[in-house]
N, C-alpha and C positions, 0 to 999 in steps of 0.2 A: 606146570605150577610155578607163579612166580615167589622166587628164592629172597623172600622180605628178611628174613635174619641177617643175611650179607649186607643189606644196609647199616646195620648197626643202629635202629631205631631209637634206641634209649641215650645214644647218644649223638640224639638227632641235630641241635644245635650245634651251626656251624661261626664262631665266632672270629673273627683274624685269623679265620682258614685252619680254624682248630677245631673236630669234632669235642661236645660236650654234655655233659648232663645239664635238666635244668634243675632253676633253685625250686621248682615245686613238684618234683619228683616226676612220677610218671604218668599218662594216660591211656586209655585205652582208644582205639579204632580200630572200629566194629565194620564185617563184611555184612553191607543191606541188602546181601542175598540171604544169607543166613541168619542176622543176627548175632553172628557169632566174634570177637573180638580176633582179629589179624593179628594185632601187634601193641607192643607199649612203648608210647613215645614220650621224648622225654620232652618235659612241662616247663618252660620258659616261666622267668618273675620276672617283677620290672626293674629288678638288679641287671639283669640278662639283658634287656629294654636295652640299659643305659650304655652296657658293656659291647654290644651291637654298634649302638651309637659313637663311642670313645672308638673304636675298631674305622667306620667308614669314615668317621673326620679325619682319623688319624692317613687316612689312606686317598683321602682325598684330593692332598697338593699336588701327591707324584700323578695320579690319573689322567686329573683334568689336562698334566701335562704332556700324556703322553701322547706322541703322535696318533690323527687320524688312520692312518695308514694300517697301525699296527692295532690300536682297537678292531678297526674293520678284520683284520686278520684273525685275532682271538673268536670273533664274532660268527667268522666263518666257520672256521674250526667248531665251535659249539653246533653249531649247523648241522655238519657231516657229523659229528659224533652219535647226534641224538636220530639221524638216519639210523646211523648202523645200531643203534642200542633200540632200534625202533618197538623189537617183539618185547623185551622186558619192562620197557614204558609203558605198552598197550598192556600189559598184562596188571603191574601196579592200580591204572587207574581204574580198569573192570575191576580190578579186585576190591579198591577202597573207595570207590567210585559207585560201581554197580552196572555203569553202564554197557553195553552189547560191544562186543569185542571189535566189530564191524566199526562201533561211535568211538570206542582208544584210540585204535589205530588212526583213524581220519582225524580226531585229536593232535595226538602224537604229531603227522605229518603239516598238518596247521603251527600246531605251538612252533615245530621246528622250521618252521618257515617266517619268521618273525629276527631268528637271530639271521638267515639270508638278507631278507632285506632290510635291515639294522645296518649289518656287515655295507651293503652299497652305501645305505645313506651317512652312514660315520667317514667316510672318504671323501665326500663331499664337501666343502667349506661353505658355512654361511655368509653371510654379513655381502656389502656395497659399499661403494666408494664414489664421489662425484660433488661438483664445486656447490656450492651455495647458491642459489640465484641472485643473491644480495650482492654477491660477488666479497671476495676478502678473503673467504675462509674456505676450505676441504673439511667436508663431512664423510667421515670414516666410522662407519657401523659394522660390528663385532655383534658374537652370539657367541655366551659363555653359559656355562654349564653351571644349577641354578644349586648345586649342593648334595647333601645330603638328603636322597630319598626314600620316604618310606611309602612299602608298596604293601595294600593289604587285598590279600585275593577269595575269592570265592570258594566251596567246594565239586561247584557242578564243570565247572574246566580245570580241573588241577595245574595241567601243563600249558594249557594255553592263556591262560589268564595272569602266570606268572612270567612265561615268554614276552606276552604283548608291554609286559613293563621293564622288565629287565632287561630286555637288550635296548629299546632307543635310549634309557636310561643309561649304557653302560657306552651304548653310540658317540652321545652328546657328552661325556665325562664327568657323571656323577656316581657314587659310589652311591651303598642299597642296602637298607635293613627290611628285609620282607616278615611278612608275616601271614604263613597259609592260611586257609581253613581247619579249622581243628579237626573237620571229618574228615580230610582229604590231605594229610603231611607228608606221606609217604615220598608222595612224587617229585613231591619241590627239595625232600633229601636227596633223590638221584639226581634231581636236576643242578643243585650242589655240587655236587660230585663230577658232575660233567662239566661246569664249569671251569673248577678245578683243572681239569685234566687237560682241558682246551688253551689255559694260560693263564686264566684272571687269578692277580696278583691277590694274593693274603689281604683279608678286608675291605675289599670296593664289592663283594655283594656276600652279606651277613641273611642269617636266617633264627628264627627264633617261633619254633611253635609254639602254642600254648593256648592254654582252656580259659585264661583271663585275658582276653581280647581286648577289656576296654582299659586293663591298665597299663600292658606292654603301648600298646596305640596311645592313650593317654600320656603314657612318659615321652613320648616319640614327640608328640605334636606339642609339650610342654618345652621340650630341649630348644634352645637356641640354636645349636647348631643344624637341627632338620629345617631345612627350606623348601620339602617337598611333600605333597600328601597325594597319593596315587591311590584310589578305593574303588573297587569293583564289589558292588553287591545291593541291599536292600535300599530304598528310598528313606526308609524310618532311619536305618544307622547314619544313611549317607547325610542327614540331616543333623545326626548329634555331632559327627564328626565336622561337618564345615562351622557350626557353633564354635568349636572346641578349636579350629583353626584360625579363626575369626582375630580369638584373643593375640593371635601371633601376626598376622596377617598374612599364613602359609600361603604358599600356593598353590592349591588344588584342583586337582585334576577327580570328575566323579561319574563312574559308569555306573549307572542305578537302573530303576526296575524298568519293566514294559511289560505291552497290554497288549501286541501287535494284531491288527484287525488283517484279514485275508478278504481281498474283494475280487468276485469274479462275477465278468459282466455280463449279459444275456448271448453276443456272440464271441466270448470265449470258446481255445478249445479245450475242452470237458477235460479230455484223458490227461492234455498236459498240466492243468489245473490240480485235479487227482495226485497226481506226480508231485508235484510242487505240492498242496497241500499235505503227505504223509511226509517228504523231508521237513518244511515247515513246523509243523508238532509234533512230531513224533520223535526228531535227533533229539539220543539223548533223555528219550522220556517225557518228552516237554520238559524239561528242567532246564530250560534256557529263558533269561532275557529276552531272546526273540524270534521265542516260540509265537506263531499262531493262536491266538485264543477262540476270537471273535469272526467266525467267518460271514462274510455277506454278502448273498449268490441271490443272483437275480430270480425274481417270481420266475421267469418261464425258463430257467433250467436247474432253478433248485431243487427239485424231486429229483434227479436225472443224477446234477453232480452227488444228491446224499445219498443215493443206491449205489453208484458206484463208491464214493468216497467210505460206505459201509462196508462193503466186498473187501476192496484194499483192509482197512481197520481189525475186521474180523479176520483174515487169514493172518495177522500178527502172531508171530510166535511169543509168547511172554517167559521170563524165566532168567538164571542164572547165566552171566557171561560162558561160564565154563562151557555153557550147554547150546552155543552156537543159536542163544535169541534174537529173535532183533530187539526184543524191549528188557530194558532190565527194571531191578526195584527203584522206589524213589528212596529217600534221601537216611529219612528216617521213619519212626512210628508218627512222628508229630507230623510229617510232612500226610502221610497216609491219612491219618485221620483230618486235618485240614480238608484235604481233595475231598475226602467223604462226604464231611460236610457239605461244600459249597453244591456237589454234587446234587444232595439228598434235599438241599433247601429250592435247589432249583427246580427240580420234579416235584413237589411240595406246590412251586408256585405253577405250575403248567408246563415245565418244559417235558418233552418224552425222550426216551433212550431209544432212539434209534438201530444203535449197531452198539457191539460191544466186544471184544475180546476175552477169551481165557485166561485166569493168571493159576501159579504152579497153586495146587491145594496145603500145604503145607511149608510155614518158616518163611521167611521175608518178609521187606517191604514193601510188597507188591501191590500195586494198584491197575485194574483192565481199563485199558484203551477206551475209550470211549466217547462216542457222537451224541449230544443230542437237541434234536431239534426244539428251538423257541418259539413258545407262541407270537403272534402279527404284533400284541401289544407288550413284545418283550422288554421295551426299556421298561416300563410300567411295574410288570411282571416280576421281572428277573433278572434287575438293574443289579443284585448283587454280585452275580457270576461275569457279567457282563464288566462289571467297574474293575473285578480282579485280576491279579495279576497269578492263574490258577497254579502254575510251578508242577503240571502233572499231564497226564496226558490226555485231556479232555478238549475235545473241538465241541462249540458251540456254534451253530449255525441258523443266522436269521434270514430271512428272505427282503428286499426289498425290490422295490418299482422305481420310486422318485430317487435322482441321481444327488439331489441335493442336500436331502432329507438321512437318504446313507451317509453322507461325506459326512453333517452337522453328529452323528454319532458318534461314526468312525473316530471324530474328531475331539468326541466329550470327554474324554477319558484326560486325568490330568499326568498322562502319560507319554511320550514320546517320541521314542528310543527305535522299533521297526517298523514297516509295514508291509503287503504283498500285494500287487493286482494282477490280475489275469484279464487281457482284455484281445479281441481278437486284431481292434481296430490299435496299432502302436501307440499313435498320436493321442487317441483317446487317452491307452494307459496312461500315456508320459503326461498327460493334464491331470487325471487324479490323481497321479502318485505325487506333482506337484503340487494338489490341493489337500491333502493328508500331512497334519502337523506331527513330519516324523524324521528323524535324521537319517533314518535309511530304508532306504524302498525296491524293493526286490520289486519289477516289473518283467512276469509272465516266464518266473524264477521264482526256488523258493529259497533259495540262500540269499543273504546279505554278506556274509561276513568275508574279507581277503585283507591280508596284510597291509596290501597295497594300497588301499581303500580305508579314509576315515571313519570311524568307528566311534559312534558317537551318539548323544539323542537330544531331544528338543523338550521346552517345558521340565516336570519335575524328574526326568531319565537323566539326568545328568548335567556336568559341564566338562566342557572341550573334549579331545578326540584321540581317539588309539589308532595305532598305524599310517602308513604315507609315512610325508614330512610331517605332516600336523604334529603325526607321535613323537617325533623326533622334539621340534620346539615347543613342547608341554615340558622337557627337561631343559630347557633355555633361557636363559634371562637376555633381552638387550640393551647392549651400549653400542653411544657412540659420540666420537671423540670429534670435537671441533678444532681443527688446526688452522692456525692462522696462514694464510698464504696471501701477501702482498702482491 
């Protein structure tokens, strides 16, 4: 069981390295295997907001000063820390999380692989040097660390989604006011704490939970001093917040929703398909960004792939982390009934349930696995399930014929962000996955996601990219100096 009172949740705000209450007292987070409240944390106000902010300006001269070398050092150190603290992380984020202990862990070892390679890319110097072609002058290009940023994370990665910003962020030399998800705080306080411990100096990364999201964020993106807007989560927010940026002319960085379609072609192989489609929707619950939703398997092996893909589905164990499931609850009661919905309106319009999972009979927020198959005229039909972005673990599977006719759907969605093909022939894949308007395309694989690798979407999923270099110079500003040379 992990030991939450030793965090000292109520005085979860960490301000210039100083555990605190907040000014709106306490909250609850609640376990969505239970229902039942974990812990009470403490409630950030936009006094807090400010007091975040006065903290990472104030800490932001000596940072940006300080040697590459020795960030990359600190960087690393977080690294191995959150290795070895790896069991009590996993245990945090099934707990306030919900997710299978099997999805913490591989969490865990993701998020803490972001401060690795952070740690390389902060040793590395940007910018170039070289004459002018006009001749006279040397052009000398620098890359400077863009300020004060404010990072706002989701609840379905607690640790990973706060890694993928905080470390190129702390890489490149800007200091950091985060602000978690209000269902998911716990984590980002350990992660606190390890920061701490690894080196980062008093006030270059501030935290401040809290249940008024849109005025802590709102005071952020009002200040002068923040230069940065970093947001992972819905397309609706992600749109009031680049409004609300607009007025400053921040600069934002915005990972938003997805719809990702799964295409597998008539000589695909079946098994490895199967394979790829249960990590595809299912890590996690489907409560990912890019999750599978939409699959679309060829007329003559889509009977074949949704018998097997039912088999797999239906031996899912559903339930509590504690209880060694692969699936845990969704998020909340609202997320549950959501799912239900879109579920019940689609079987309304002709879709059928195919395959289905067991969930525990009693307490959570449980929602069962579930396949089901679209009728031929499903844009038609059942455009509703189809345009959403379901946040649960329901695979939709259509059938097509015409290659082109698939892509123009695949395609409708004003979404961007992943995709998947399974195709037997490479060449083939690697032409759809290039004609699929999506920033990242898992080809005959069902993961996208590596540190290493841009992280990013196309159309309304977003702007610019997490991880690489990319992630590194989303915290960057460029100059460069013209020197006269006779």
């Amino acid at each position: 069981m992990t030991d939450i009172a030793s965090l000292d949740p109520g005085h979860g705000l960490v301000i210039a390295g100083q555990r605190r209450k907040g000014g709106s007292g306490l909250f609850d987070v609640d376990d969505p295997a239970t229902g039942a409240p974990l812990a009470s944390v403490a409630d950030g106000d936009q006094d807090d907001a400010t007091a975040a902010v006065d903290a990472a300006a104030a800490a932001f001269p000596a940072w940006r000063r300080t040697p590459g070398r020795v960030r990359s050092e600190i960087l690393r150190r977080t690294y191995e820390l959150m290795i070895s603290d790896a069991d009590r992380l996993t245990g945090l984020i099934a707990a306030e999380n919900g997710k299978s202990r099997s999805d913490a862990r591989g969490e865990v070892v993701y998020a803490a692989e972001f401060f690795r390679w952070f740690a390389e890319e902060a040793a590395r110097s940007g910018g170039s040097y070289g004459p002018s072609p006009a001749g006279g002058t040397r052009t000398l290009v620098t890359e400077h660390p863009v300020g004060v940023a404010a990072l706002v994370t989701p609840w379905n990665f607690p640790a990973a989604m706060a890694t993928r910003k905080i470390a190129p962020a702390l890489a490149a030399g800007c200091t950091v006011v985060l602000k978690p998800a209000a269902e998911t705080p716990l984590t980002a306080i350990a992660l606190l704490d390890l920061l701490a411990e690894a080196g980062v100096p008093d006030g270059v990364v501030n935290l401040v939970p809290t249940t008024d999201a849109g005025g802590v964020v709102g005071t952020w993106l009002a200040d002068p001093r923040v230069r940065k807007i970093s947001f992972t989560g819905s397309t609706r927010v992600g749109r009031l917040l680049l409004r609300q940026a607009a007025d400053r002319v921040v600069n934002s960085s915005m990972e938003l929703g997805g719809n990702a379609p799964f295409i597998v072609t008539e000589d695909a192989d079946l098994e490895a398909a199967v394979d790829g489609a249960m990590i595809a929707k299912f890590r996690g619950g489907g409560q990912a960004c890019t999750a599978a939703n939409r699959f679309y398997v060829h007329r003559n092996v889509v009977e074949e792939f949704t018998a097997r893909f039912g088999v797999r589905l239906e031996a899912l164990t559903v339930g509590p982390a504690a209880d060694s499931s692969d699936v845990g609850p969704l998020i909340s009661p609202t997320a549950v009934q959501t799912v239900t919905g879109l579920v019940d309106r689609a079987v309304a319009a002709g879709a059928r349930v195919v395959a289905r999972a067991e969930v525990p009979a009693n307490g959570g927020y449980f929602y069962p696995p579930t396949a089901l198959r679209l009728p031929d005229d499903a844009r038609l039909a059942t455009s509703e399930i189809l345009d959403a972005e379901i946040f649960g673990p329901v695979a939709t599977i259509v059938a097509w014929t015409d290659e082109d006719a698939m892509l123009a759907d695949a395609n409708a969605s004003e979404m961007g962000l992943a995709a998947y093909v399974y195709a037997g022939d490479l060449g083939r894949a690697v032409r759809i996955g290039e004609a699929l308007e999506a920033g990242m395309v898992g080809v005959n694989r069902g993961l996208v996601s590596d540190p290493a690798a841009p992280f990013g979407g196309m159309k309304q999923s977003g702007l610019g990219r997490e991880g690489a270099r990319a992630g590194l110079e989303e915290f960057t500003e460029t100059q460069y100096l013209s020197v006269d040379w006779p």
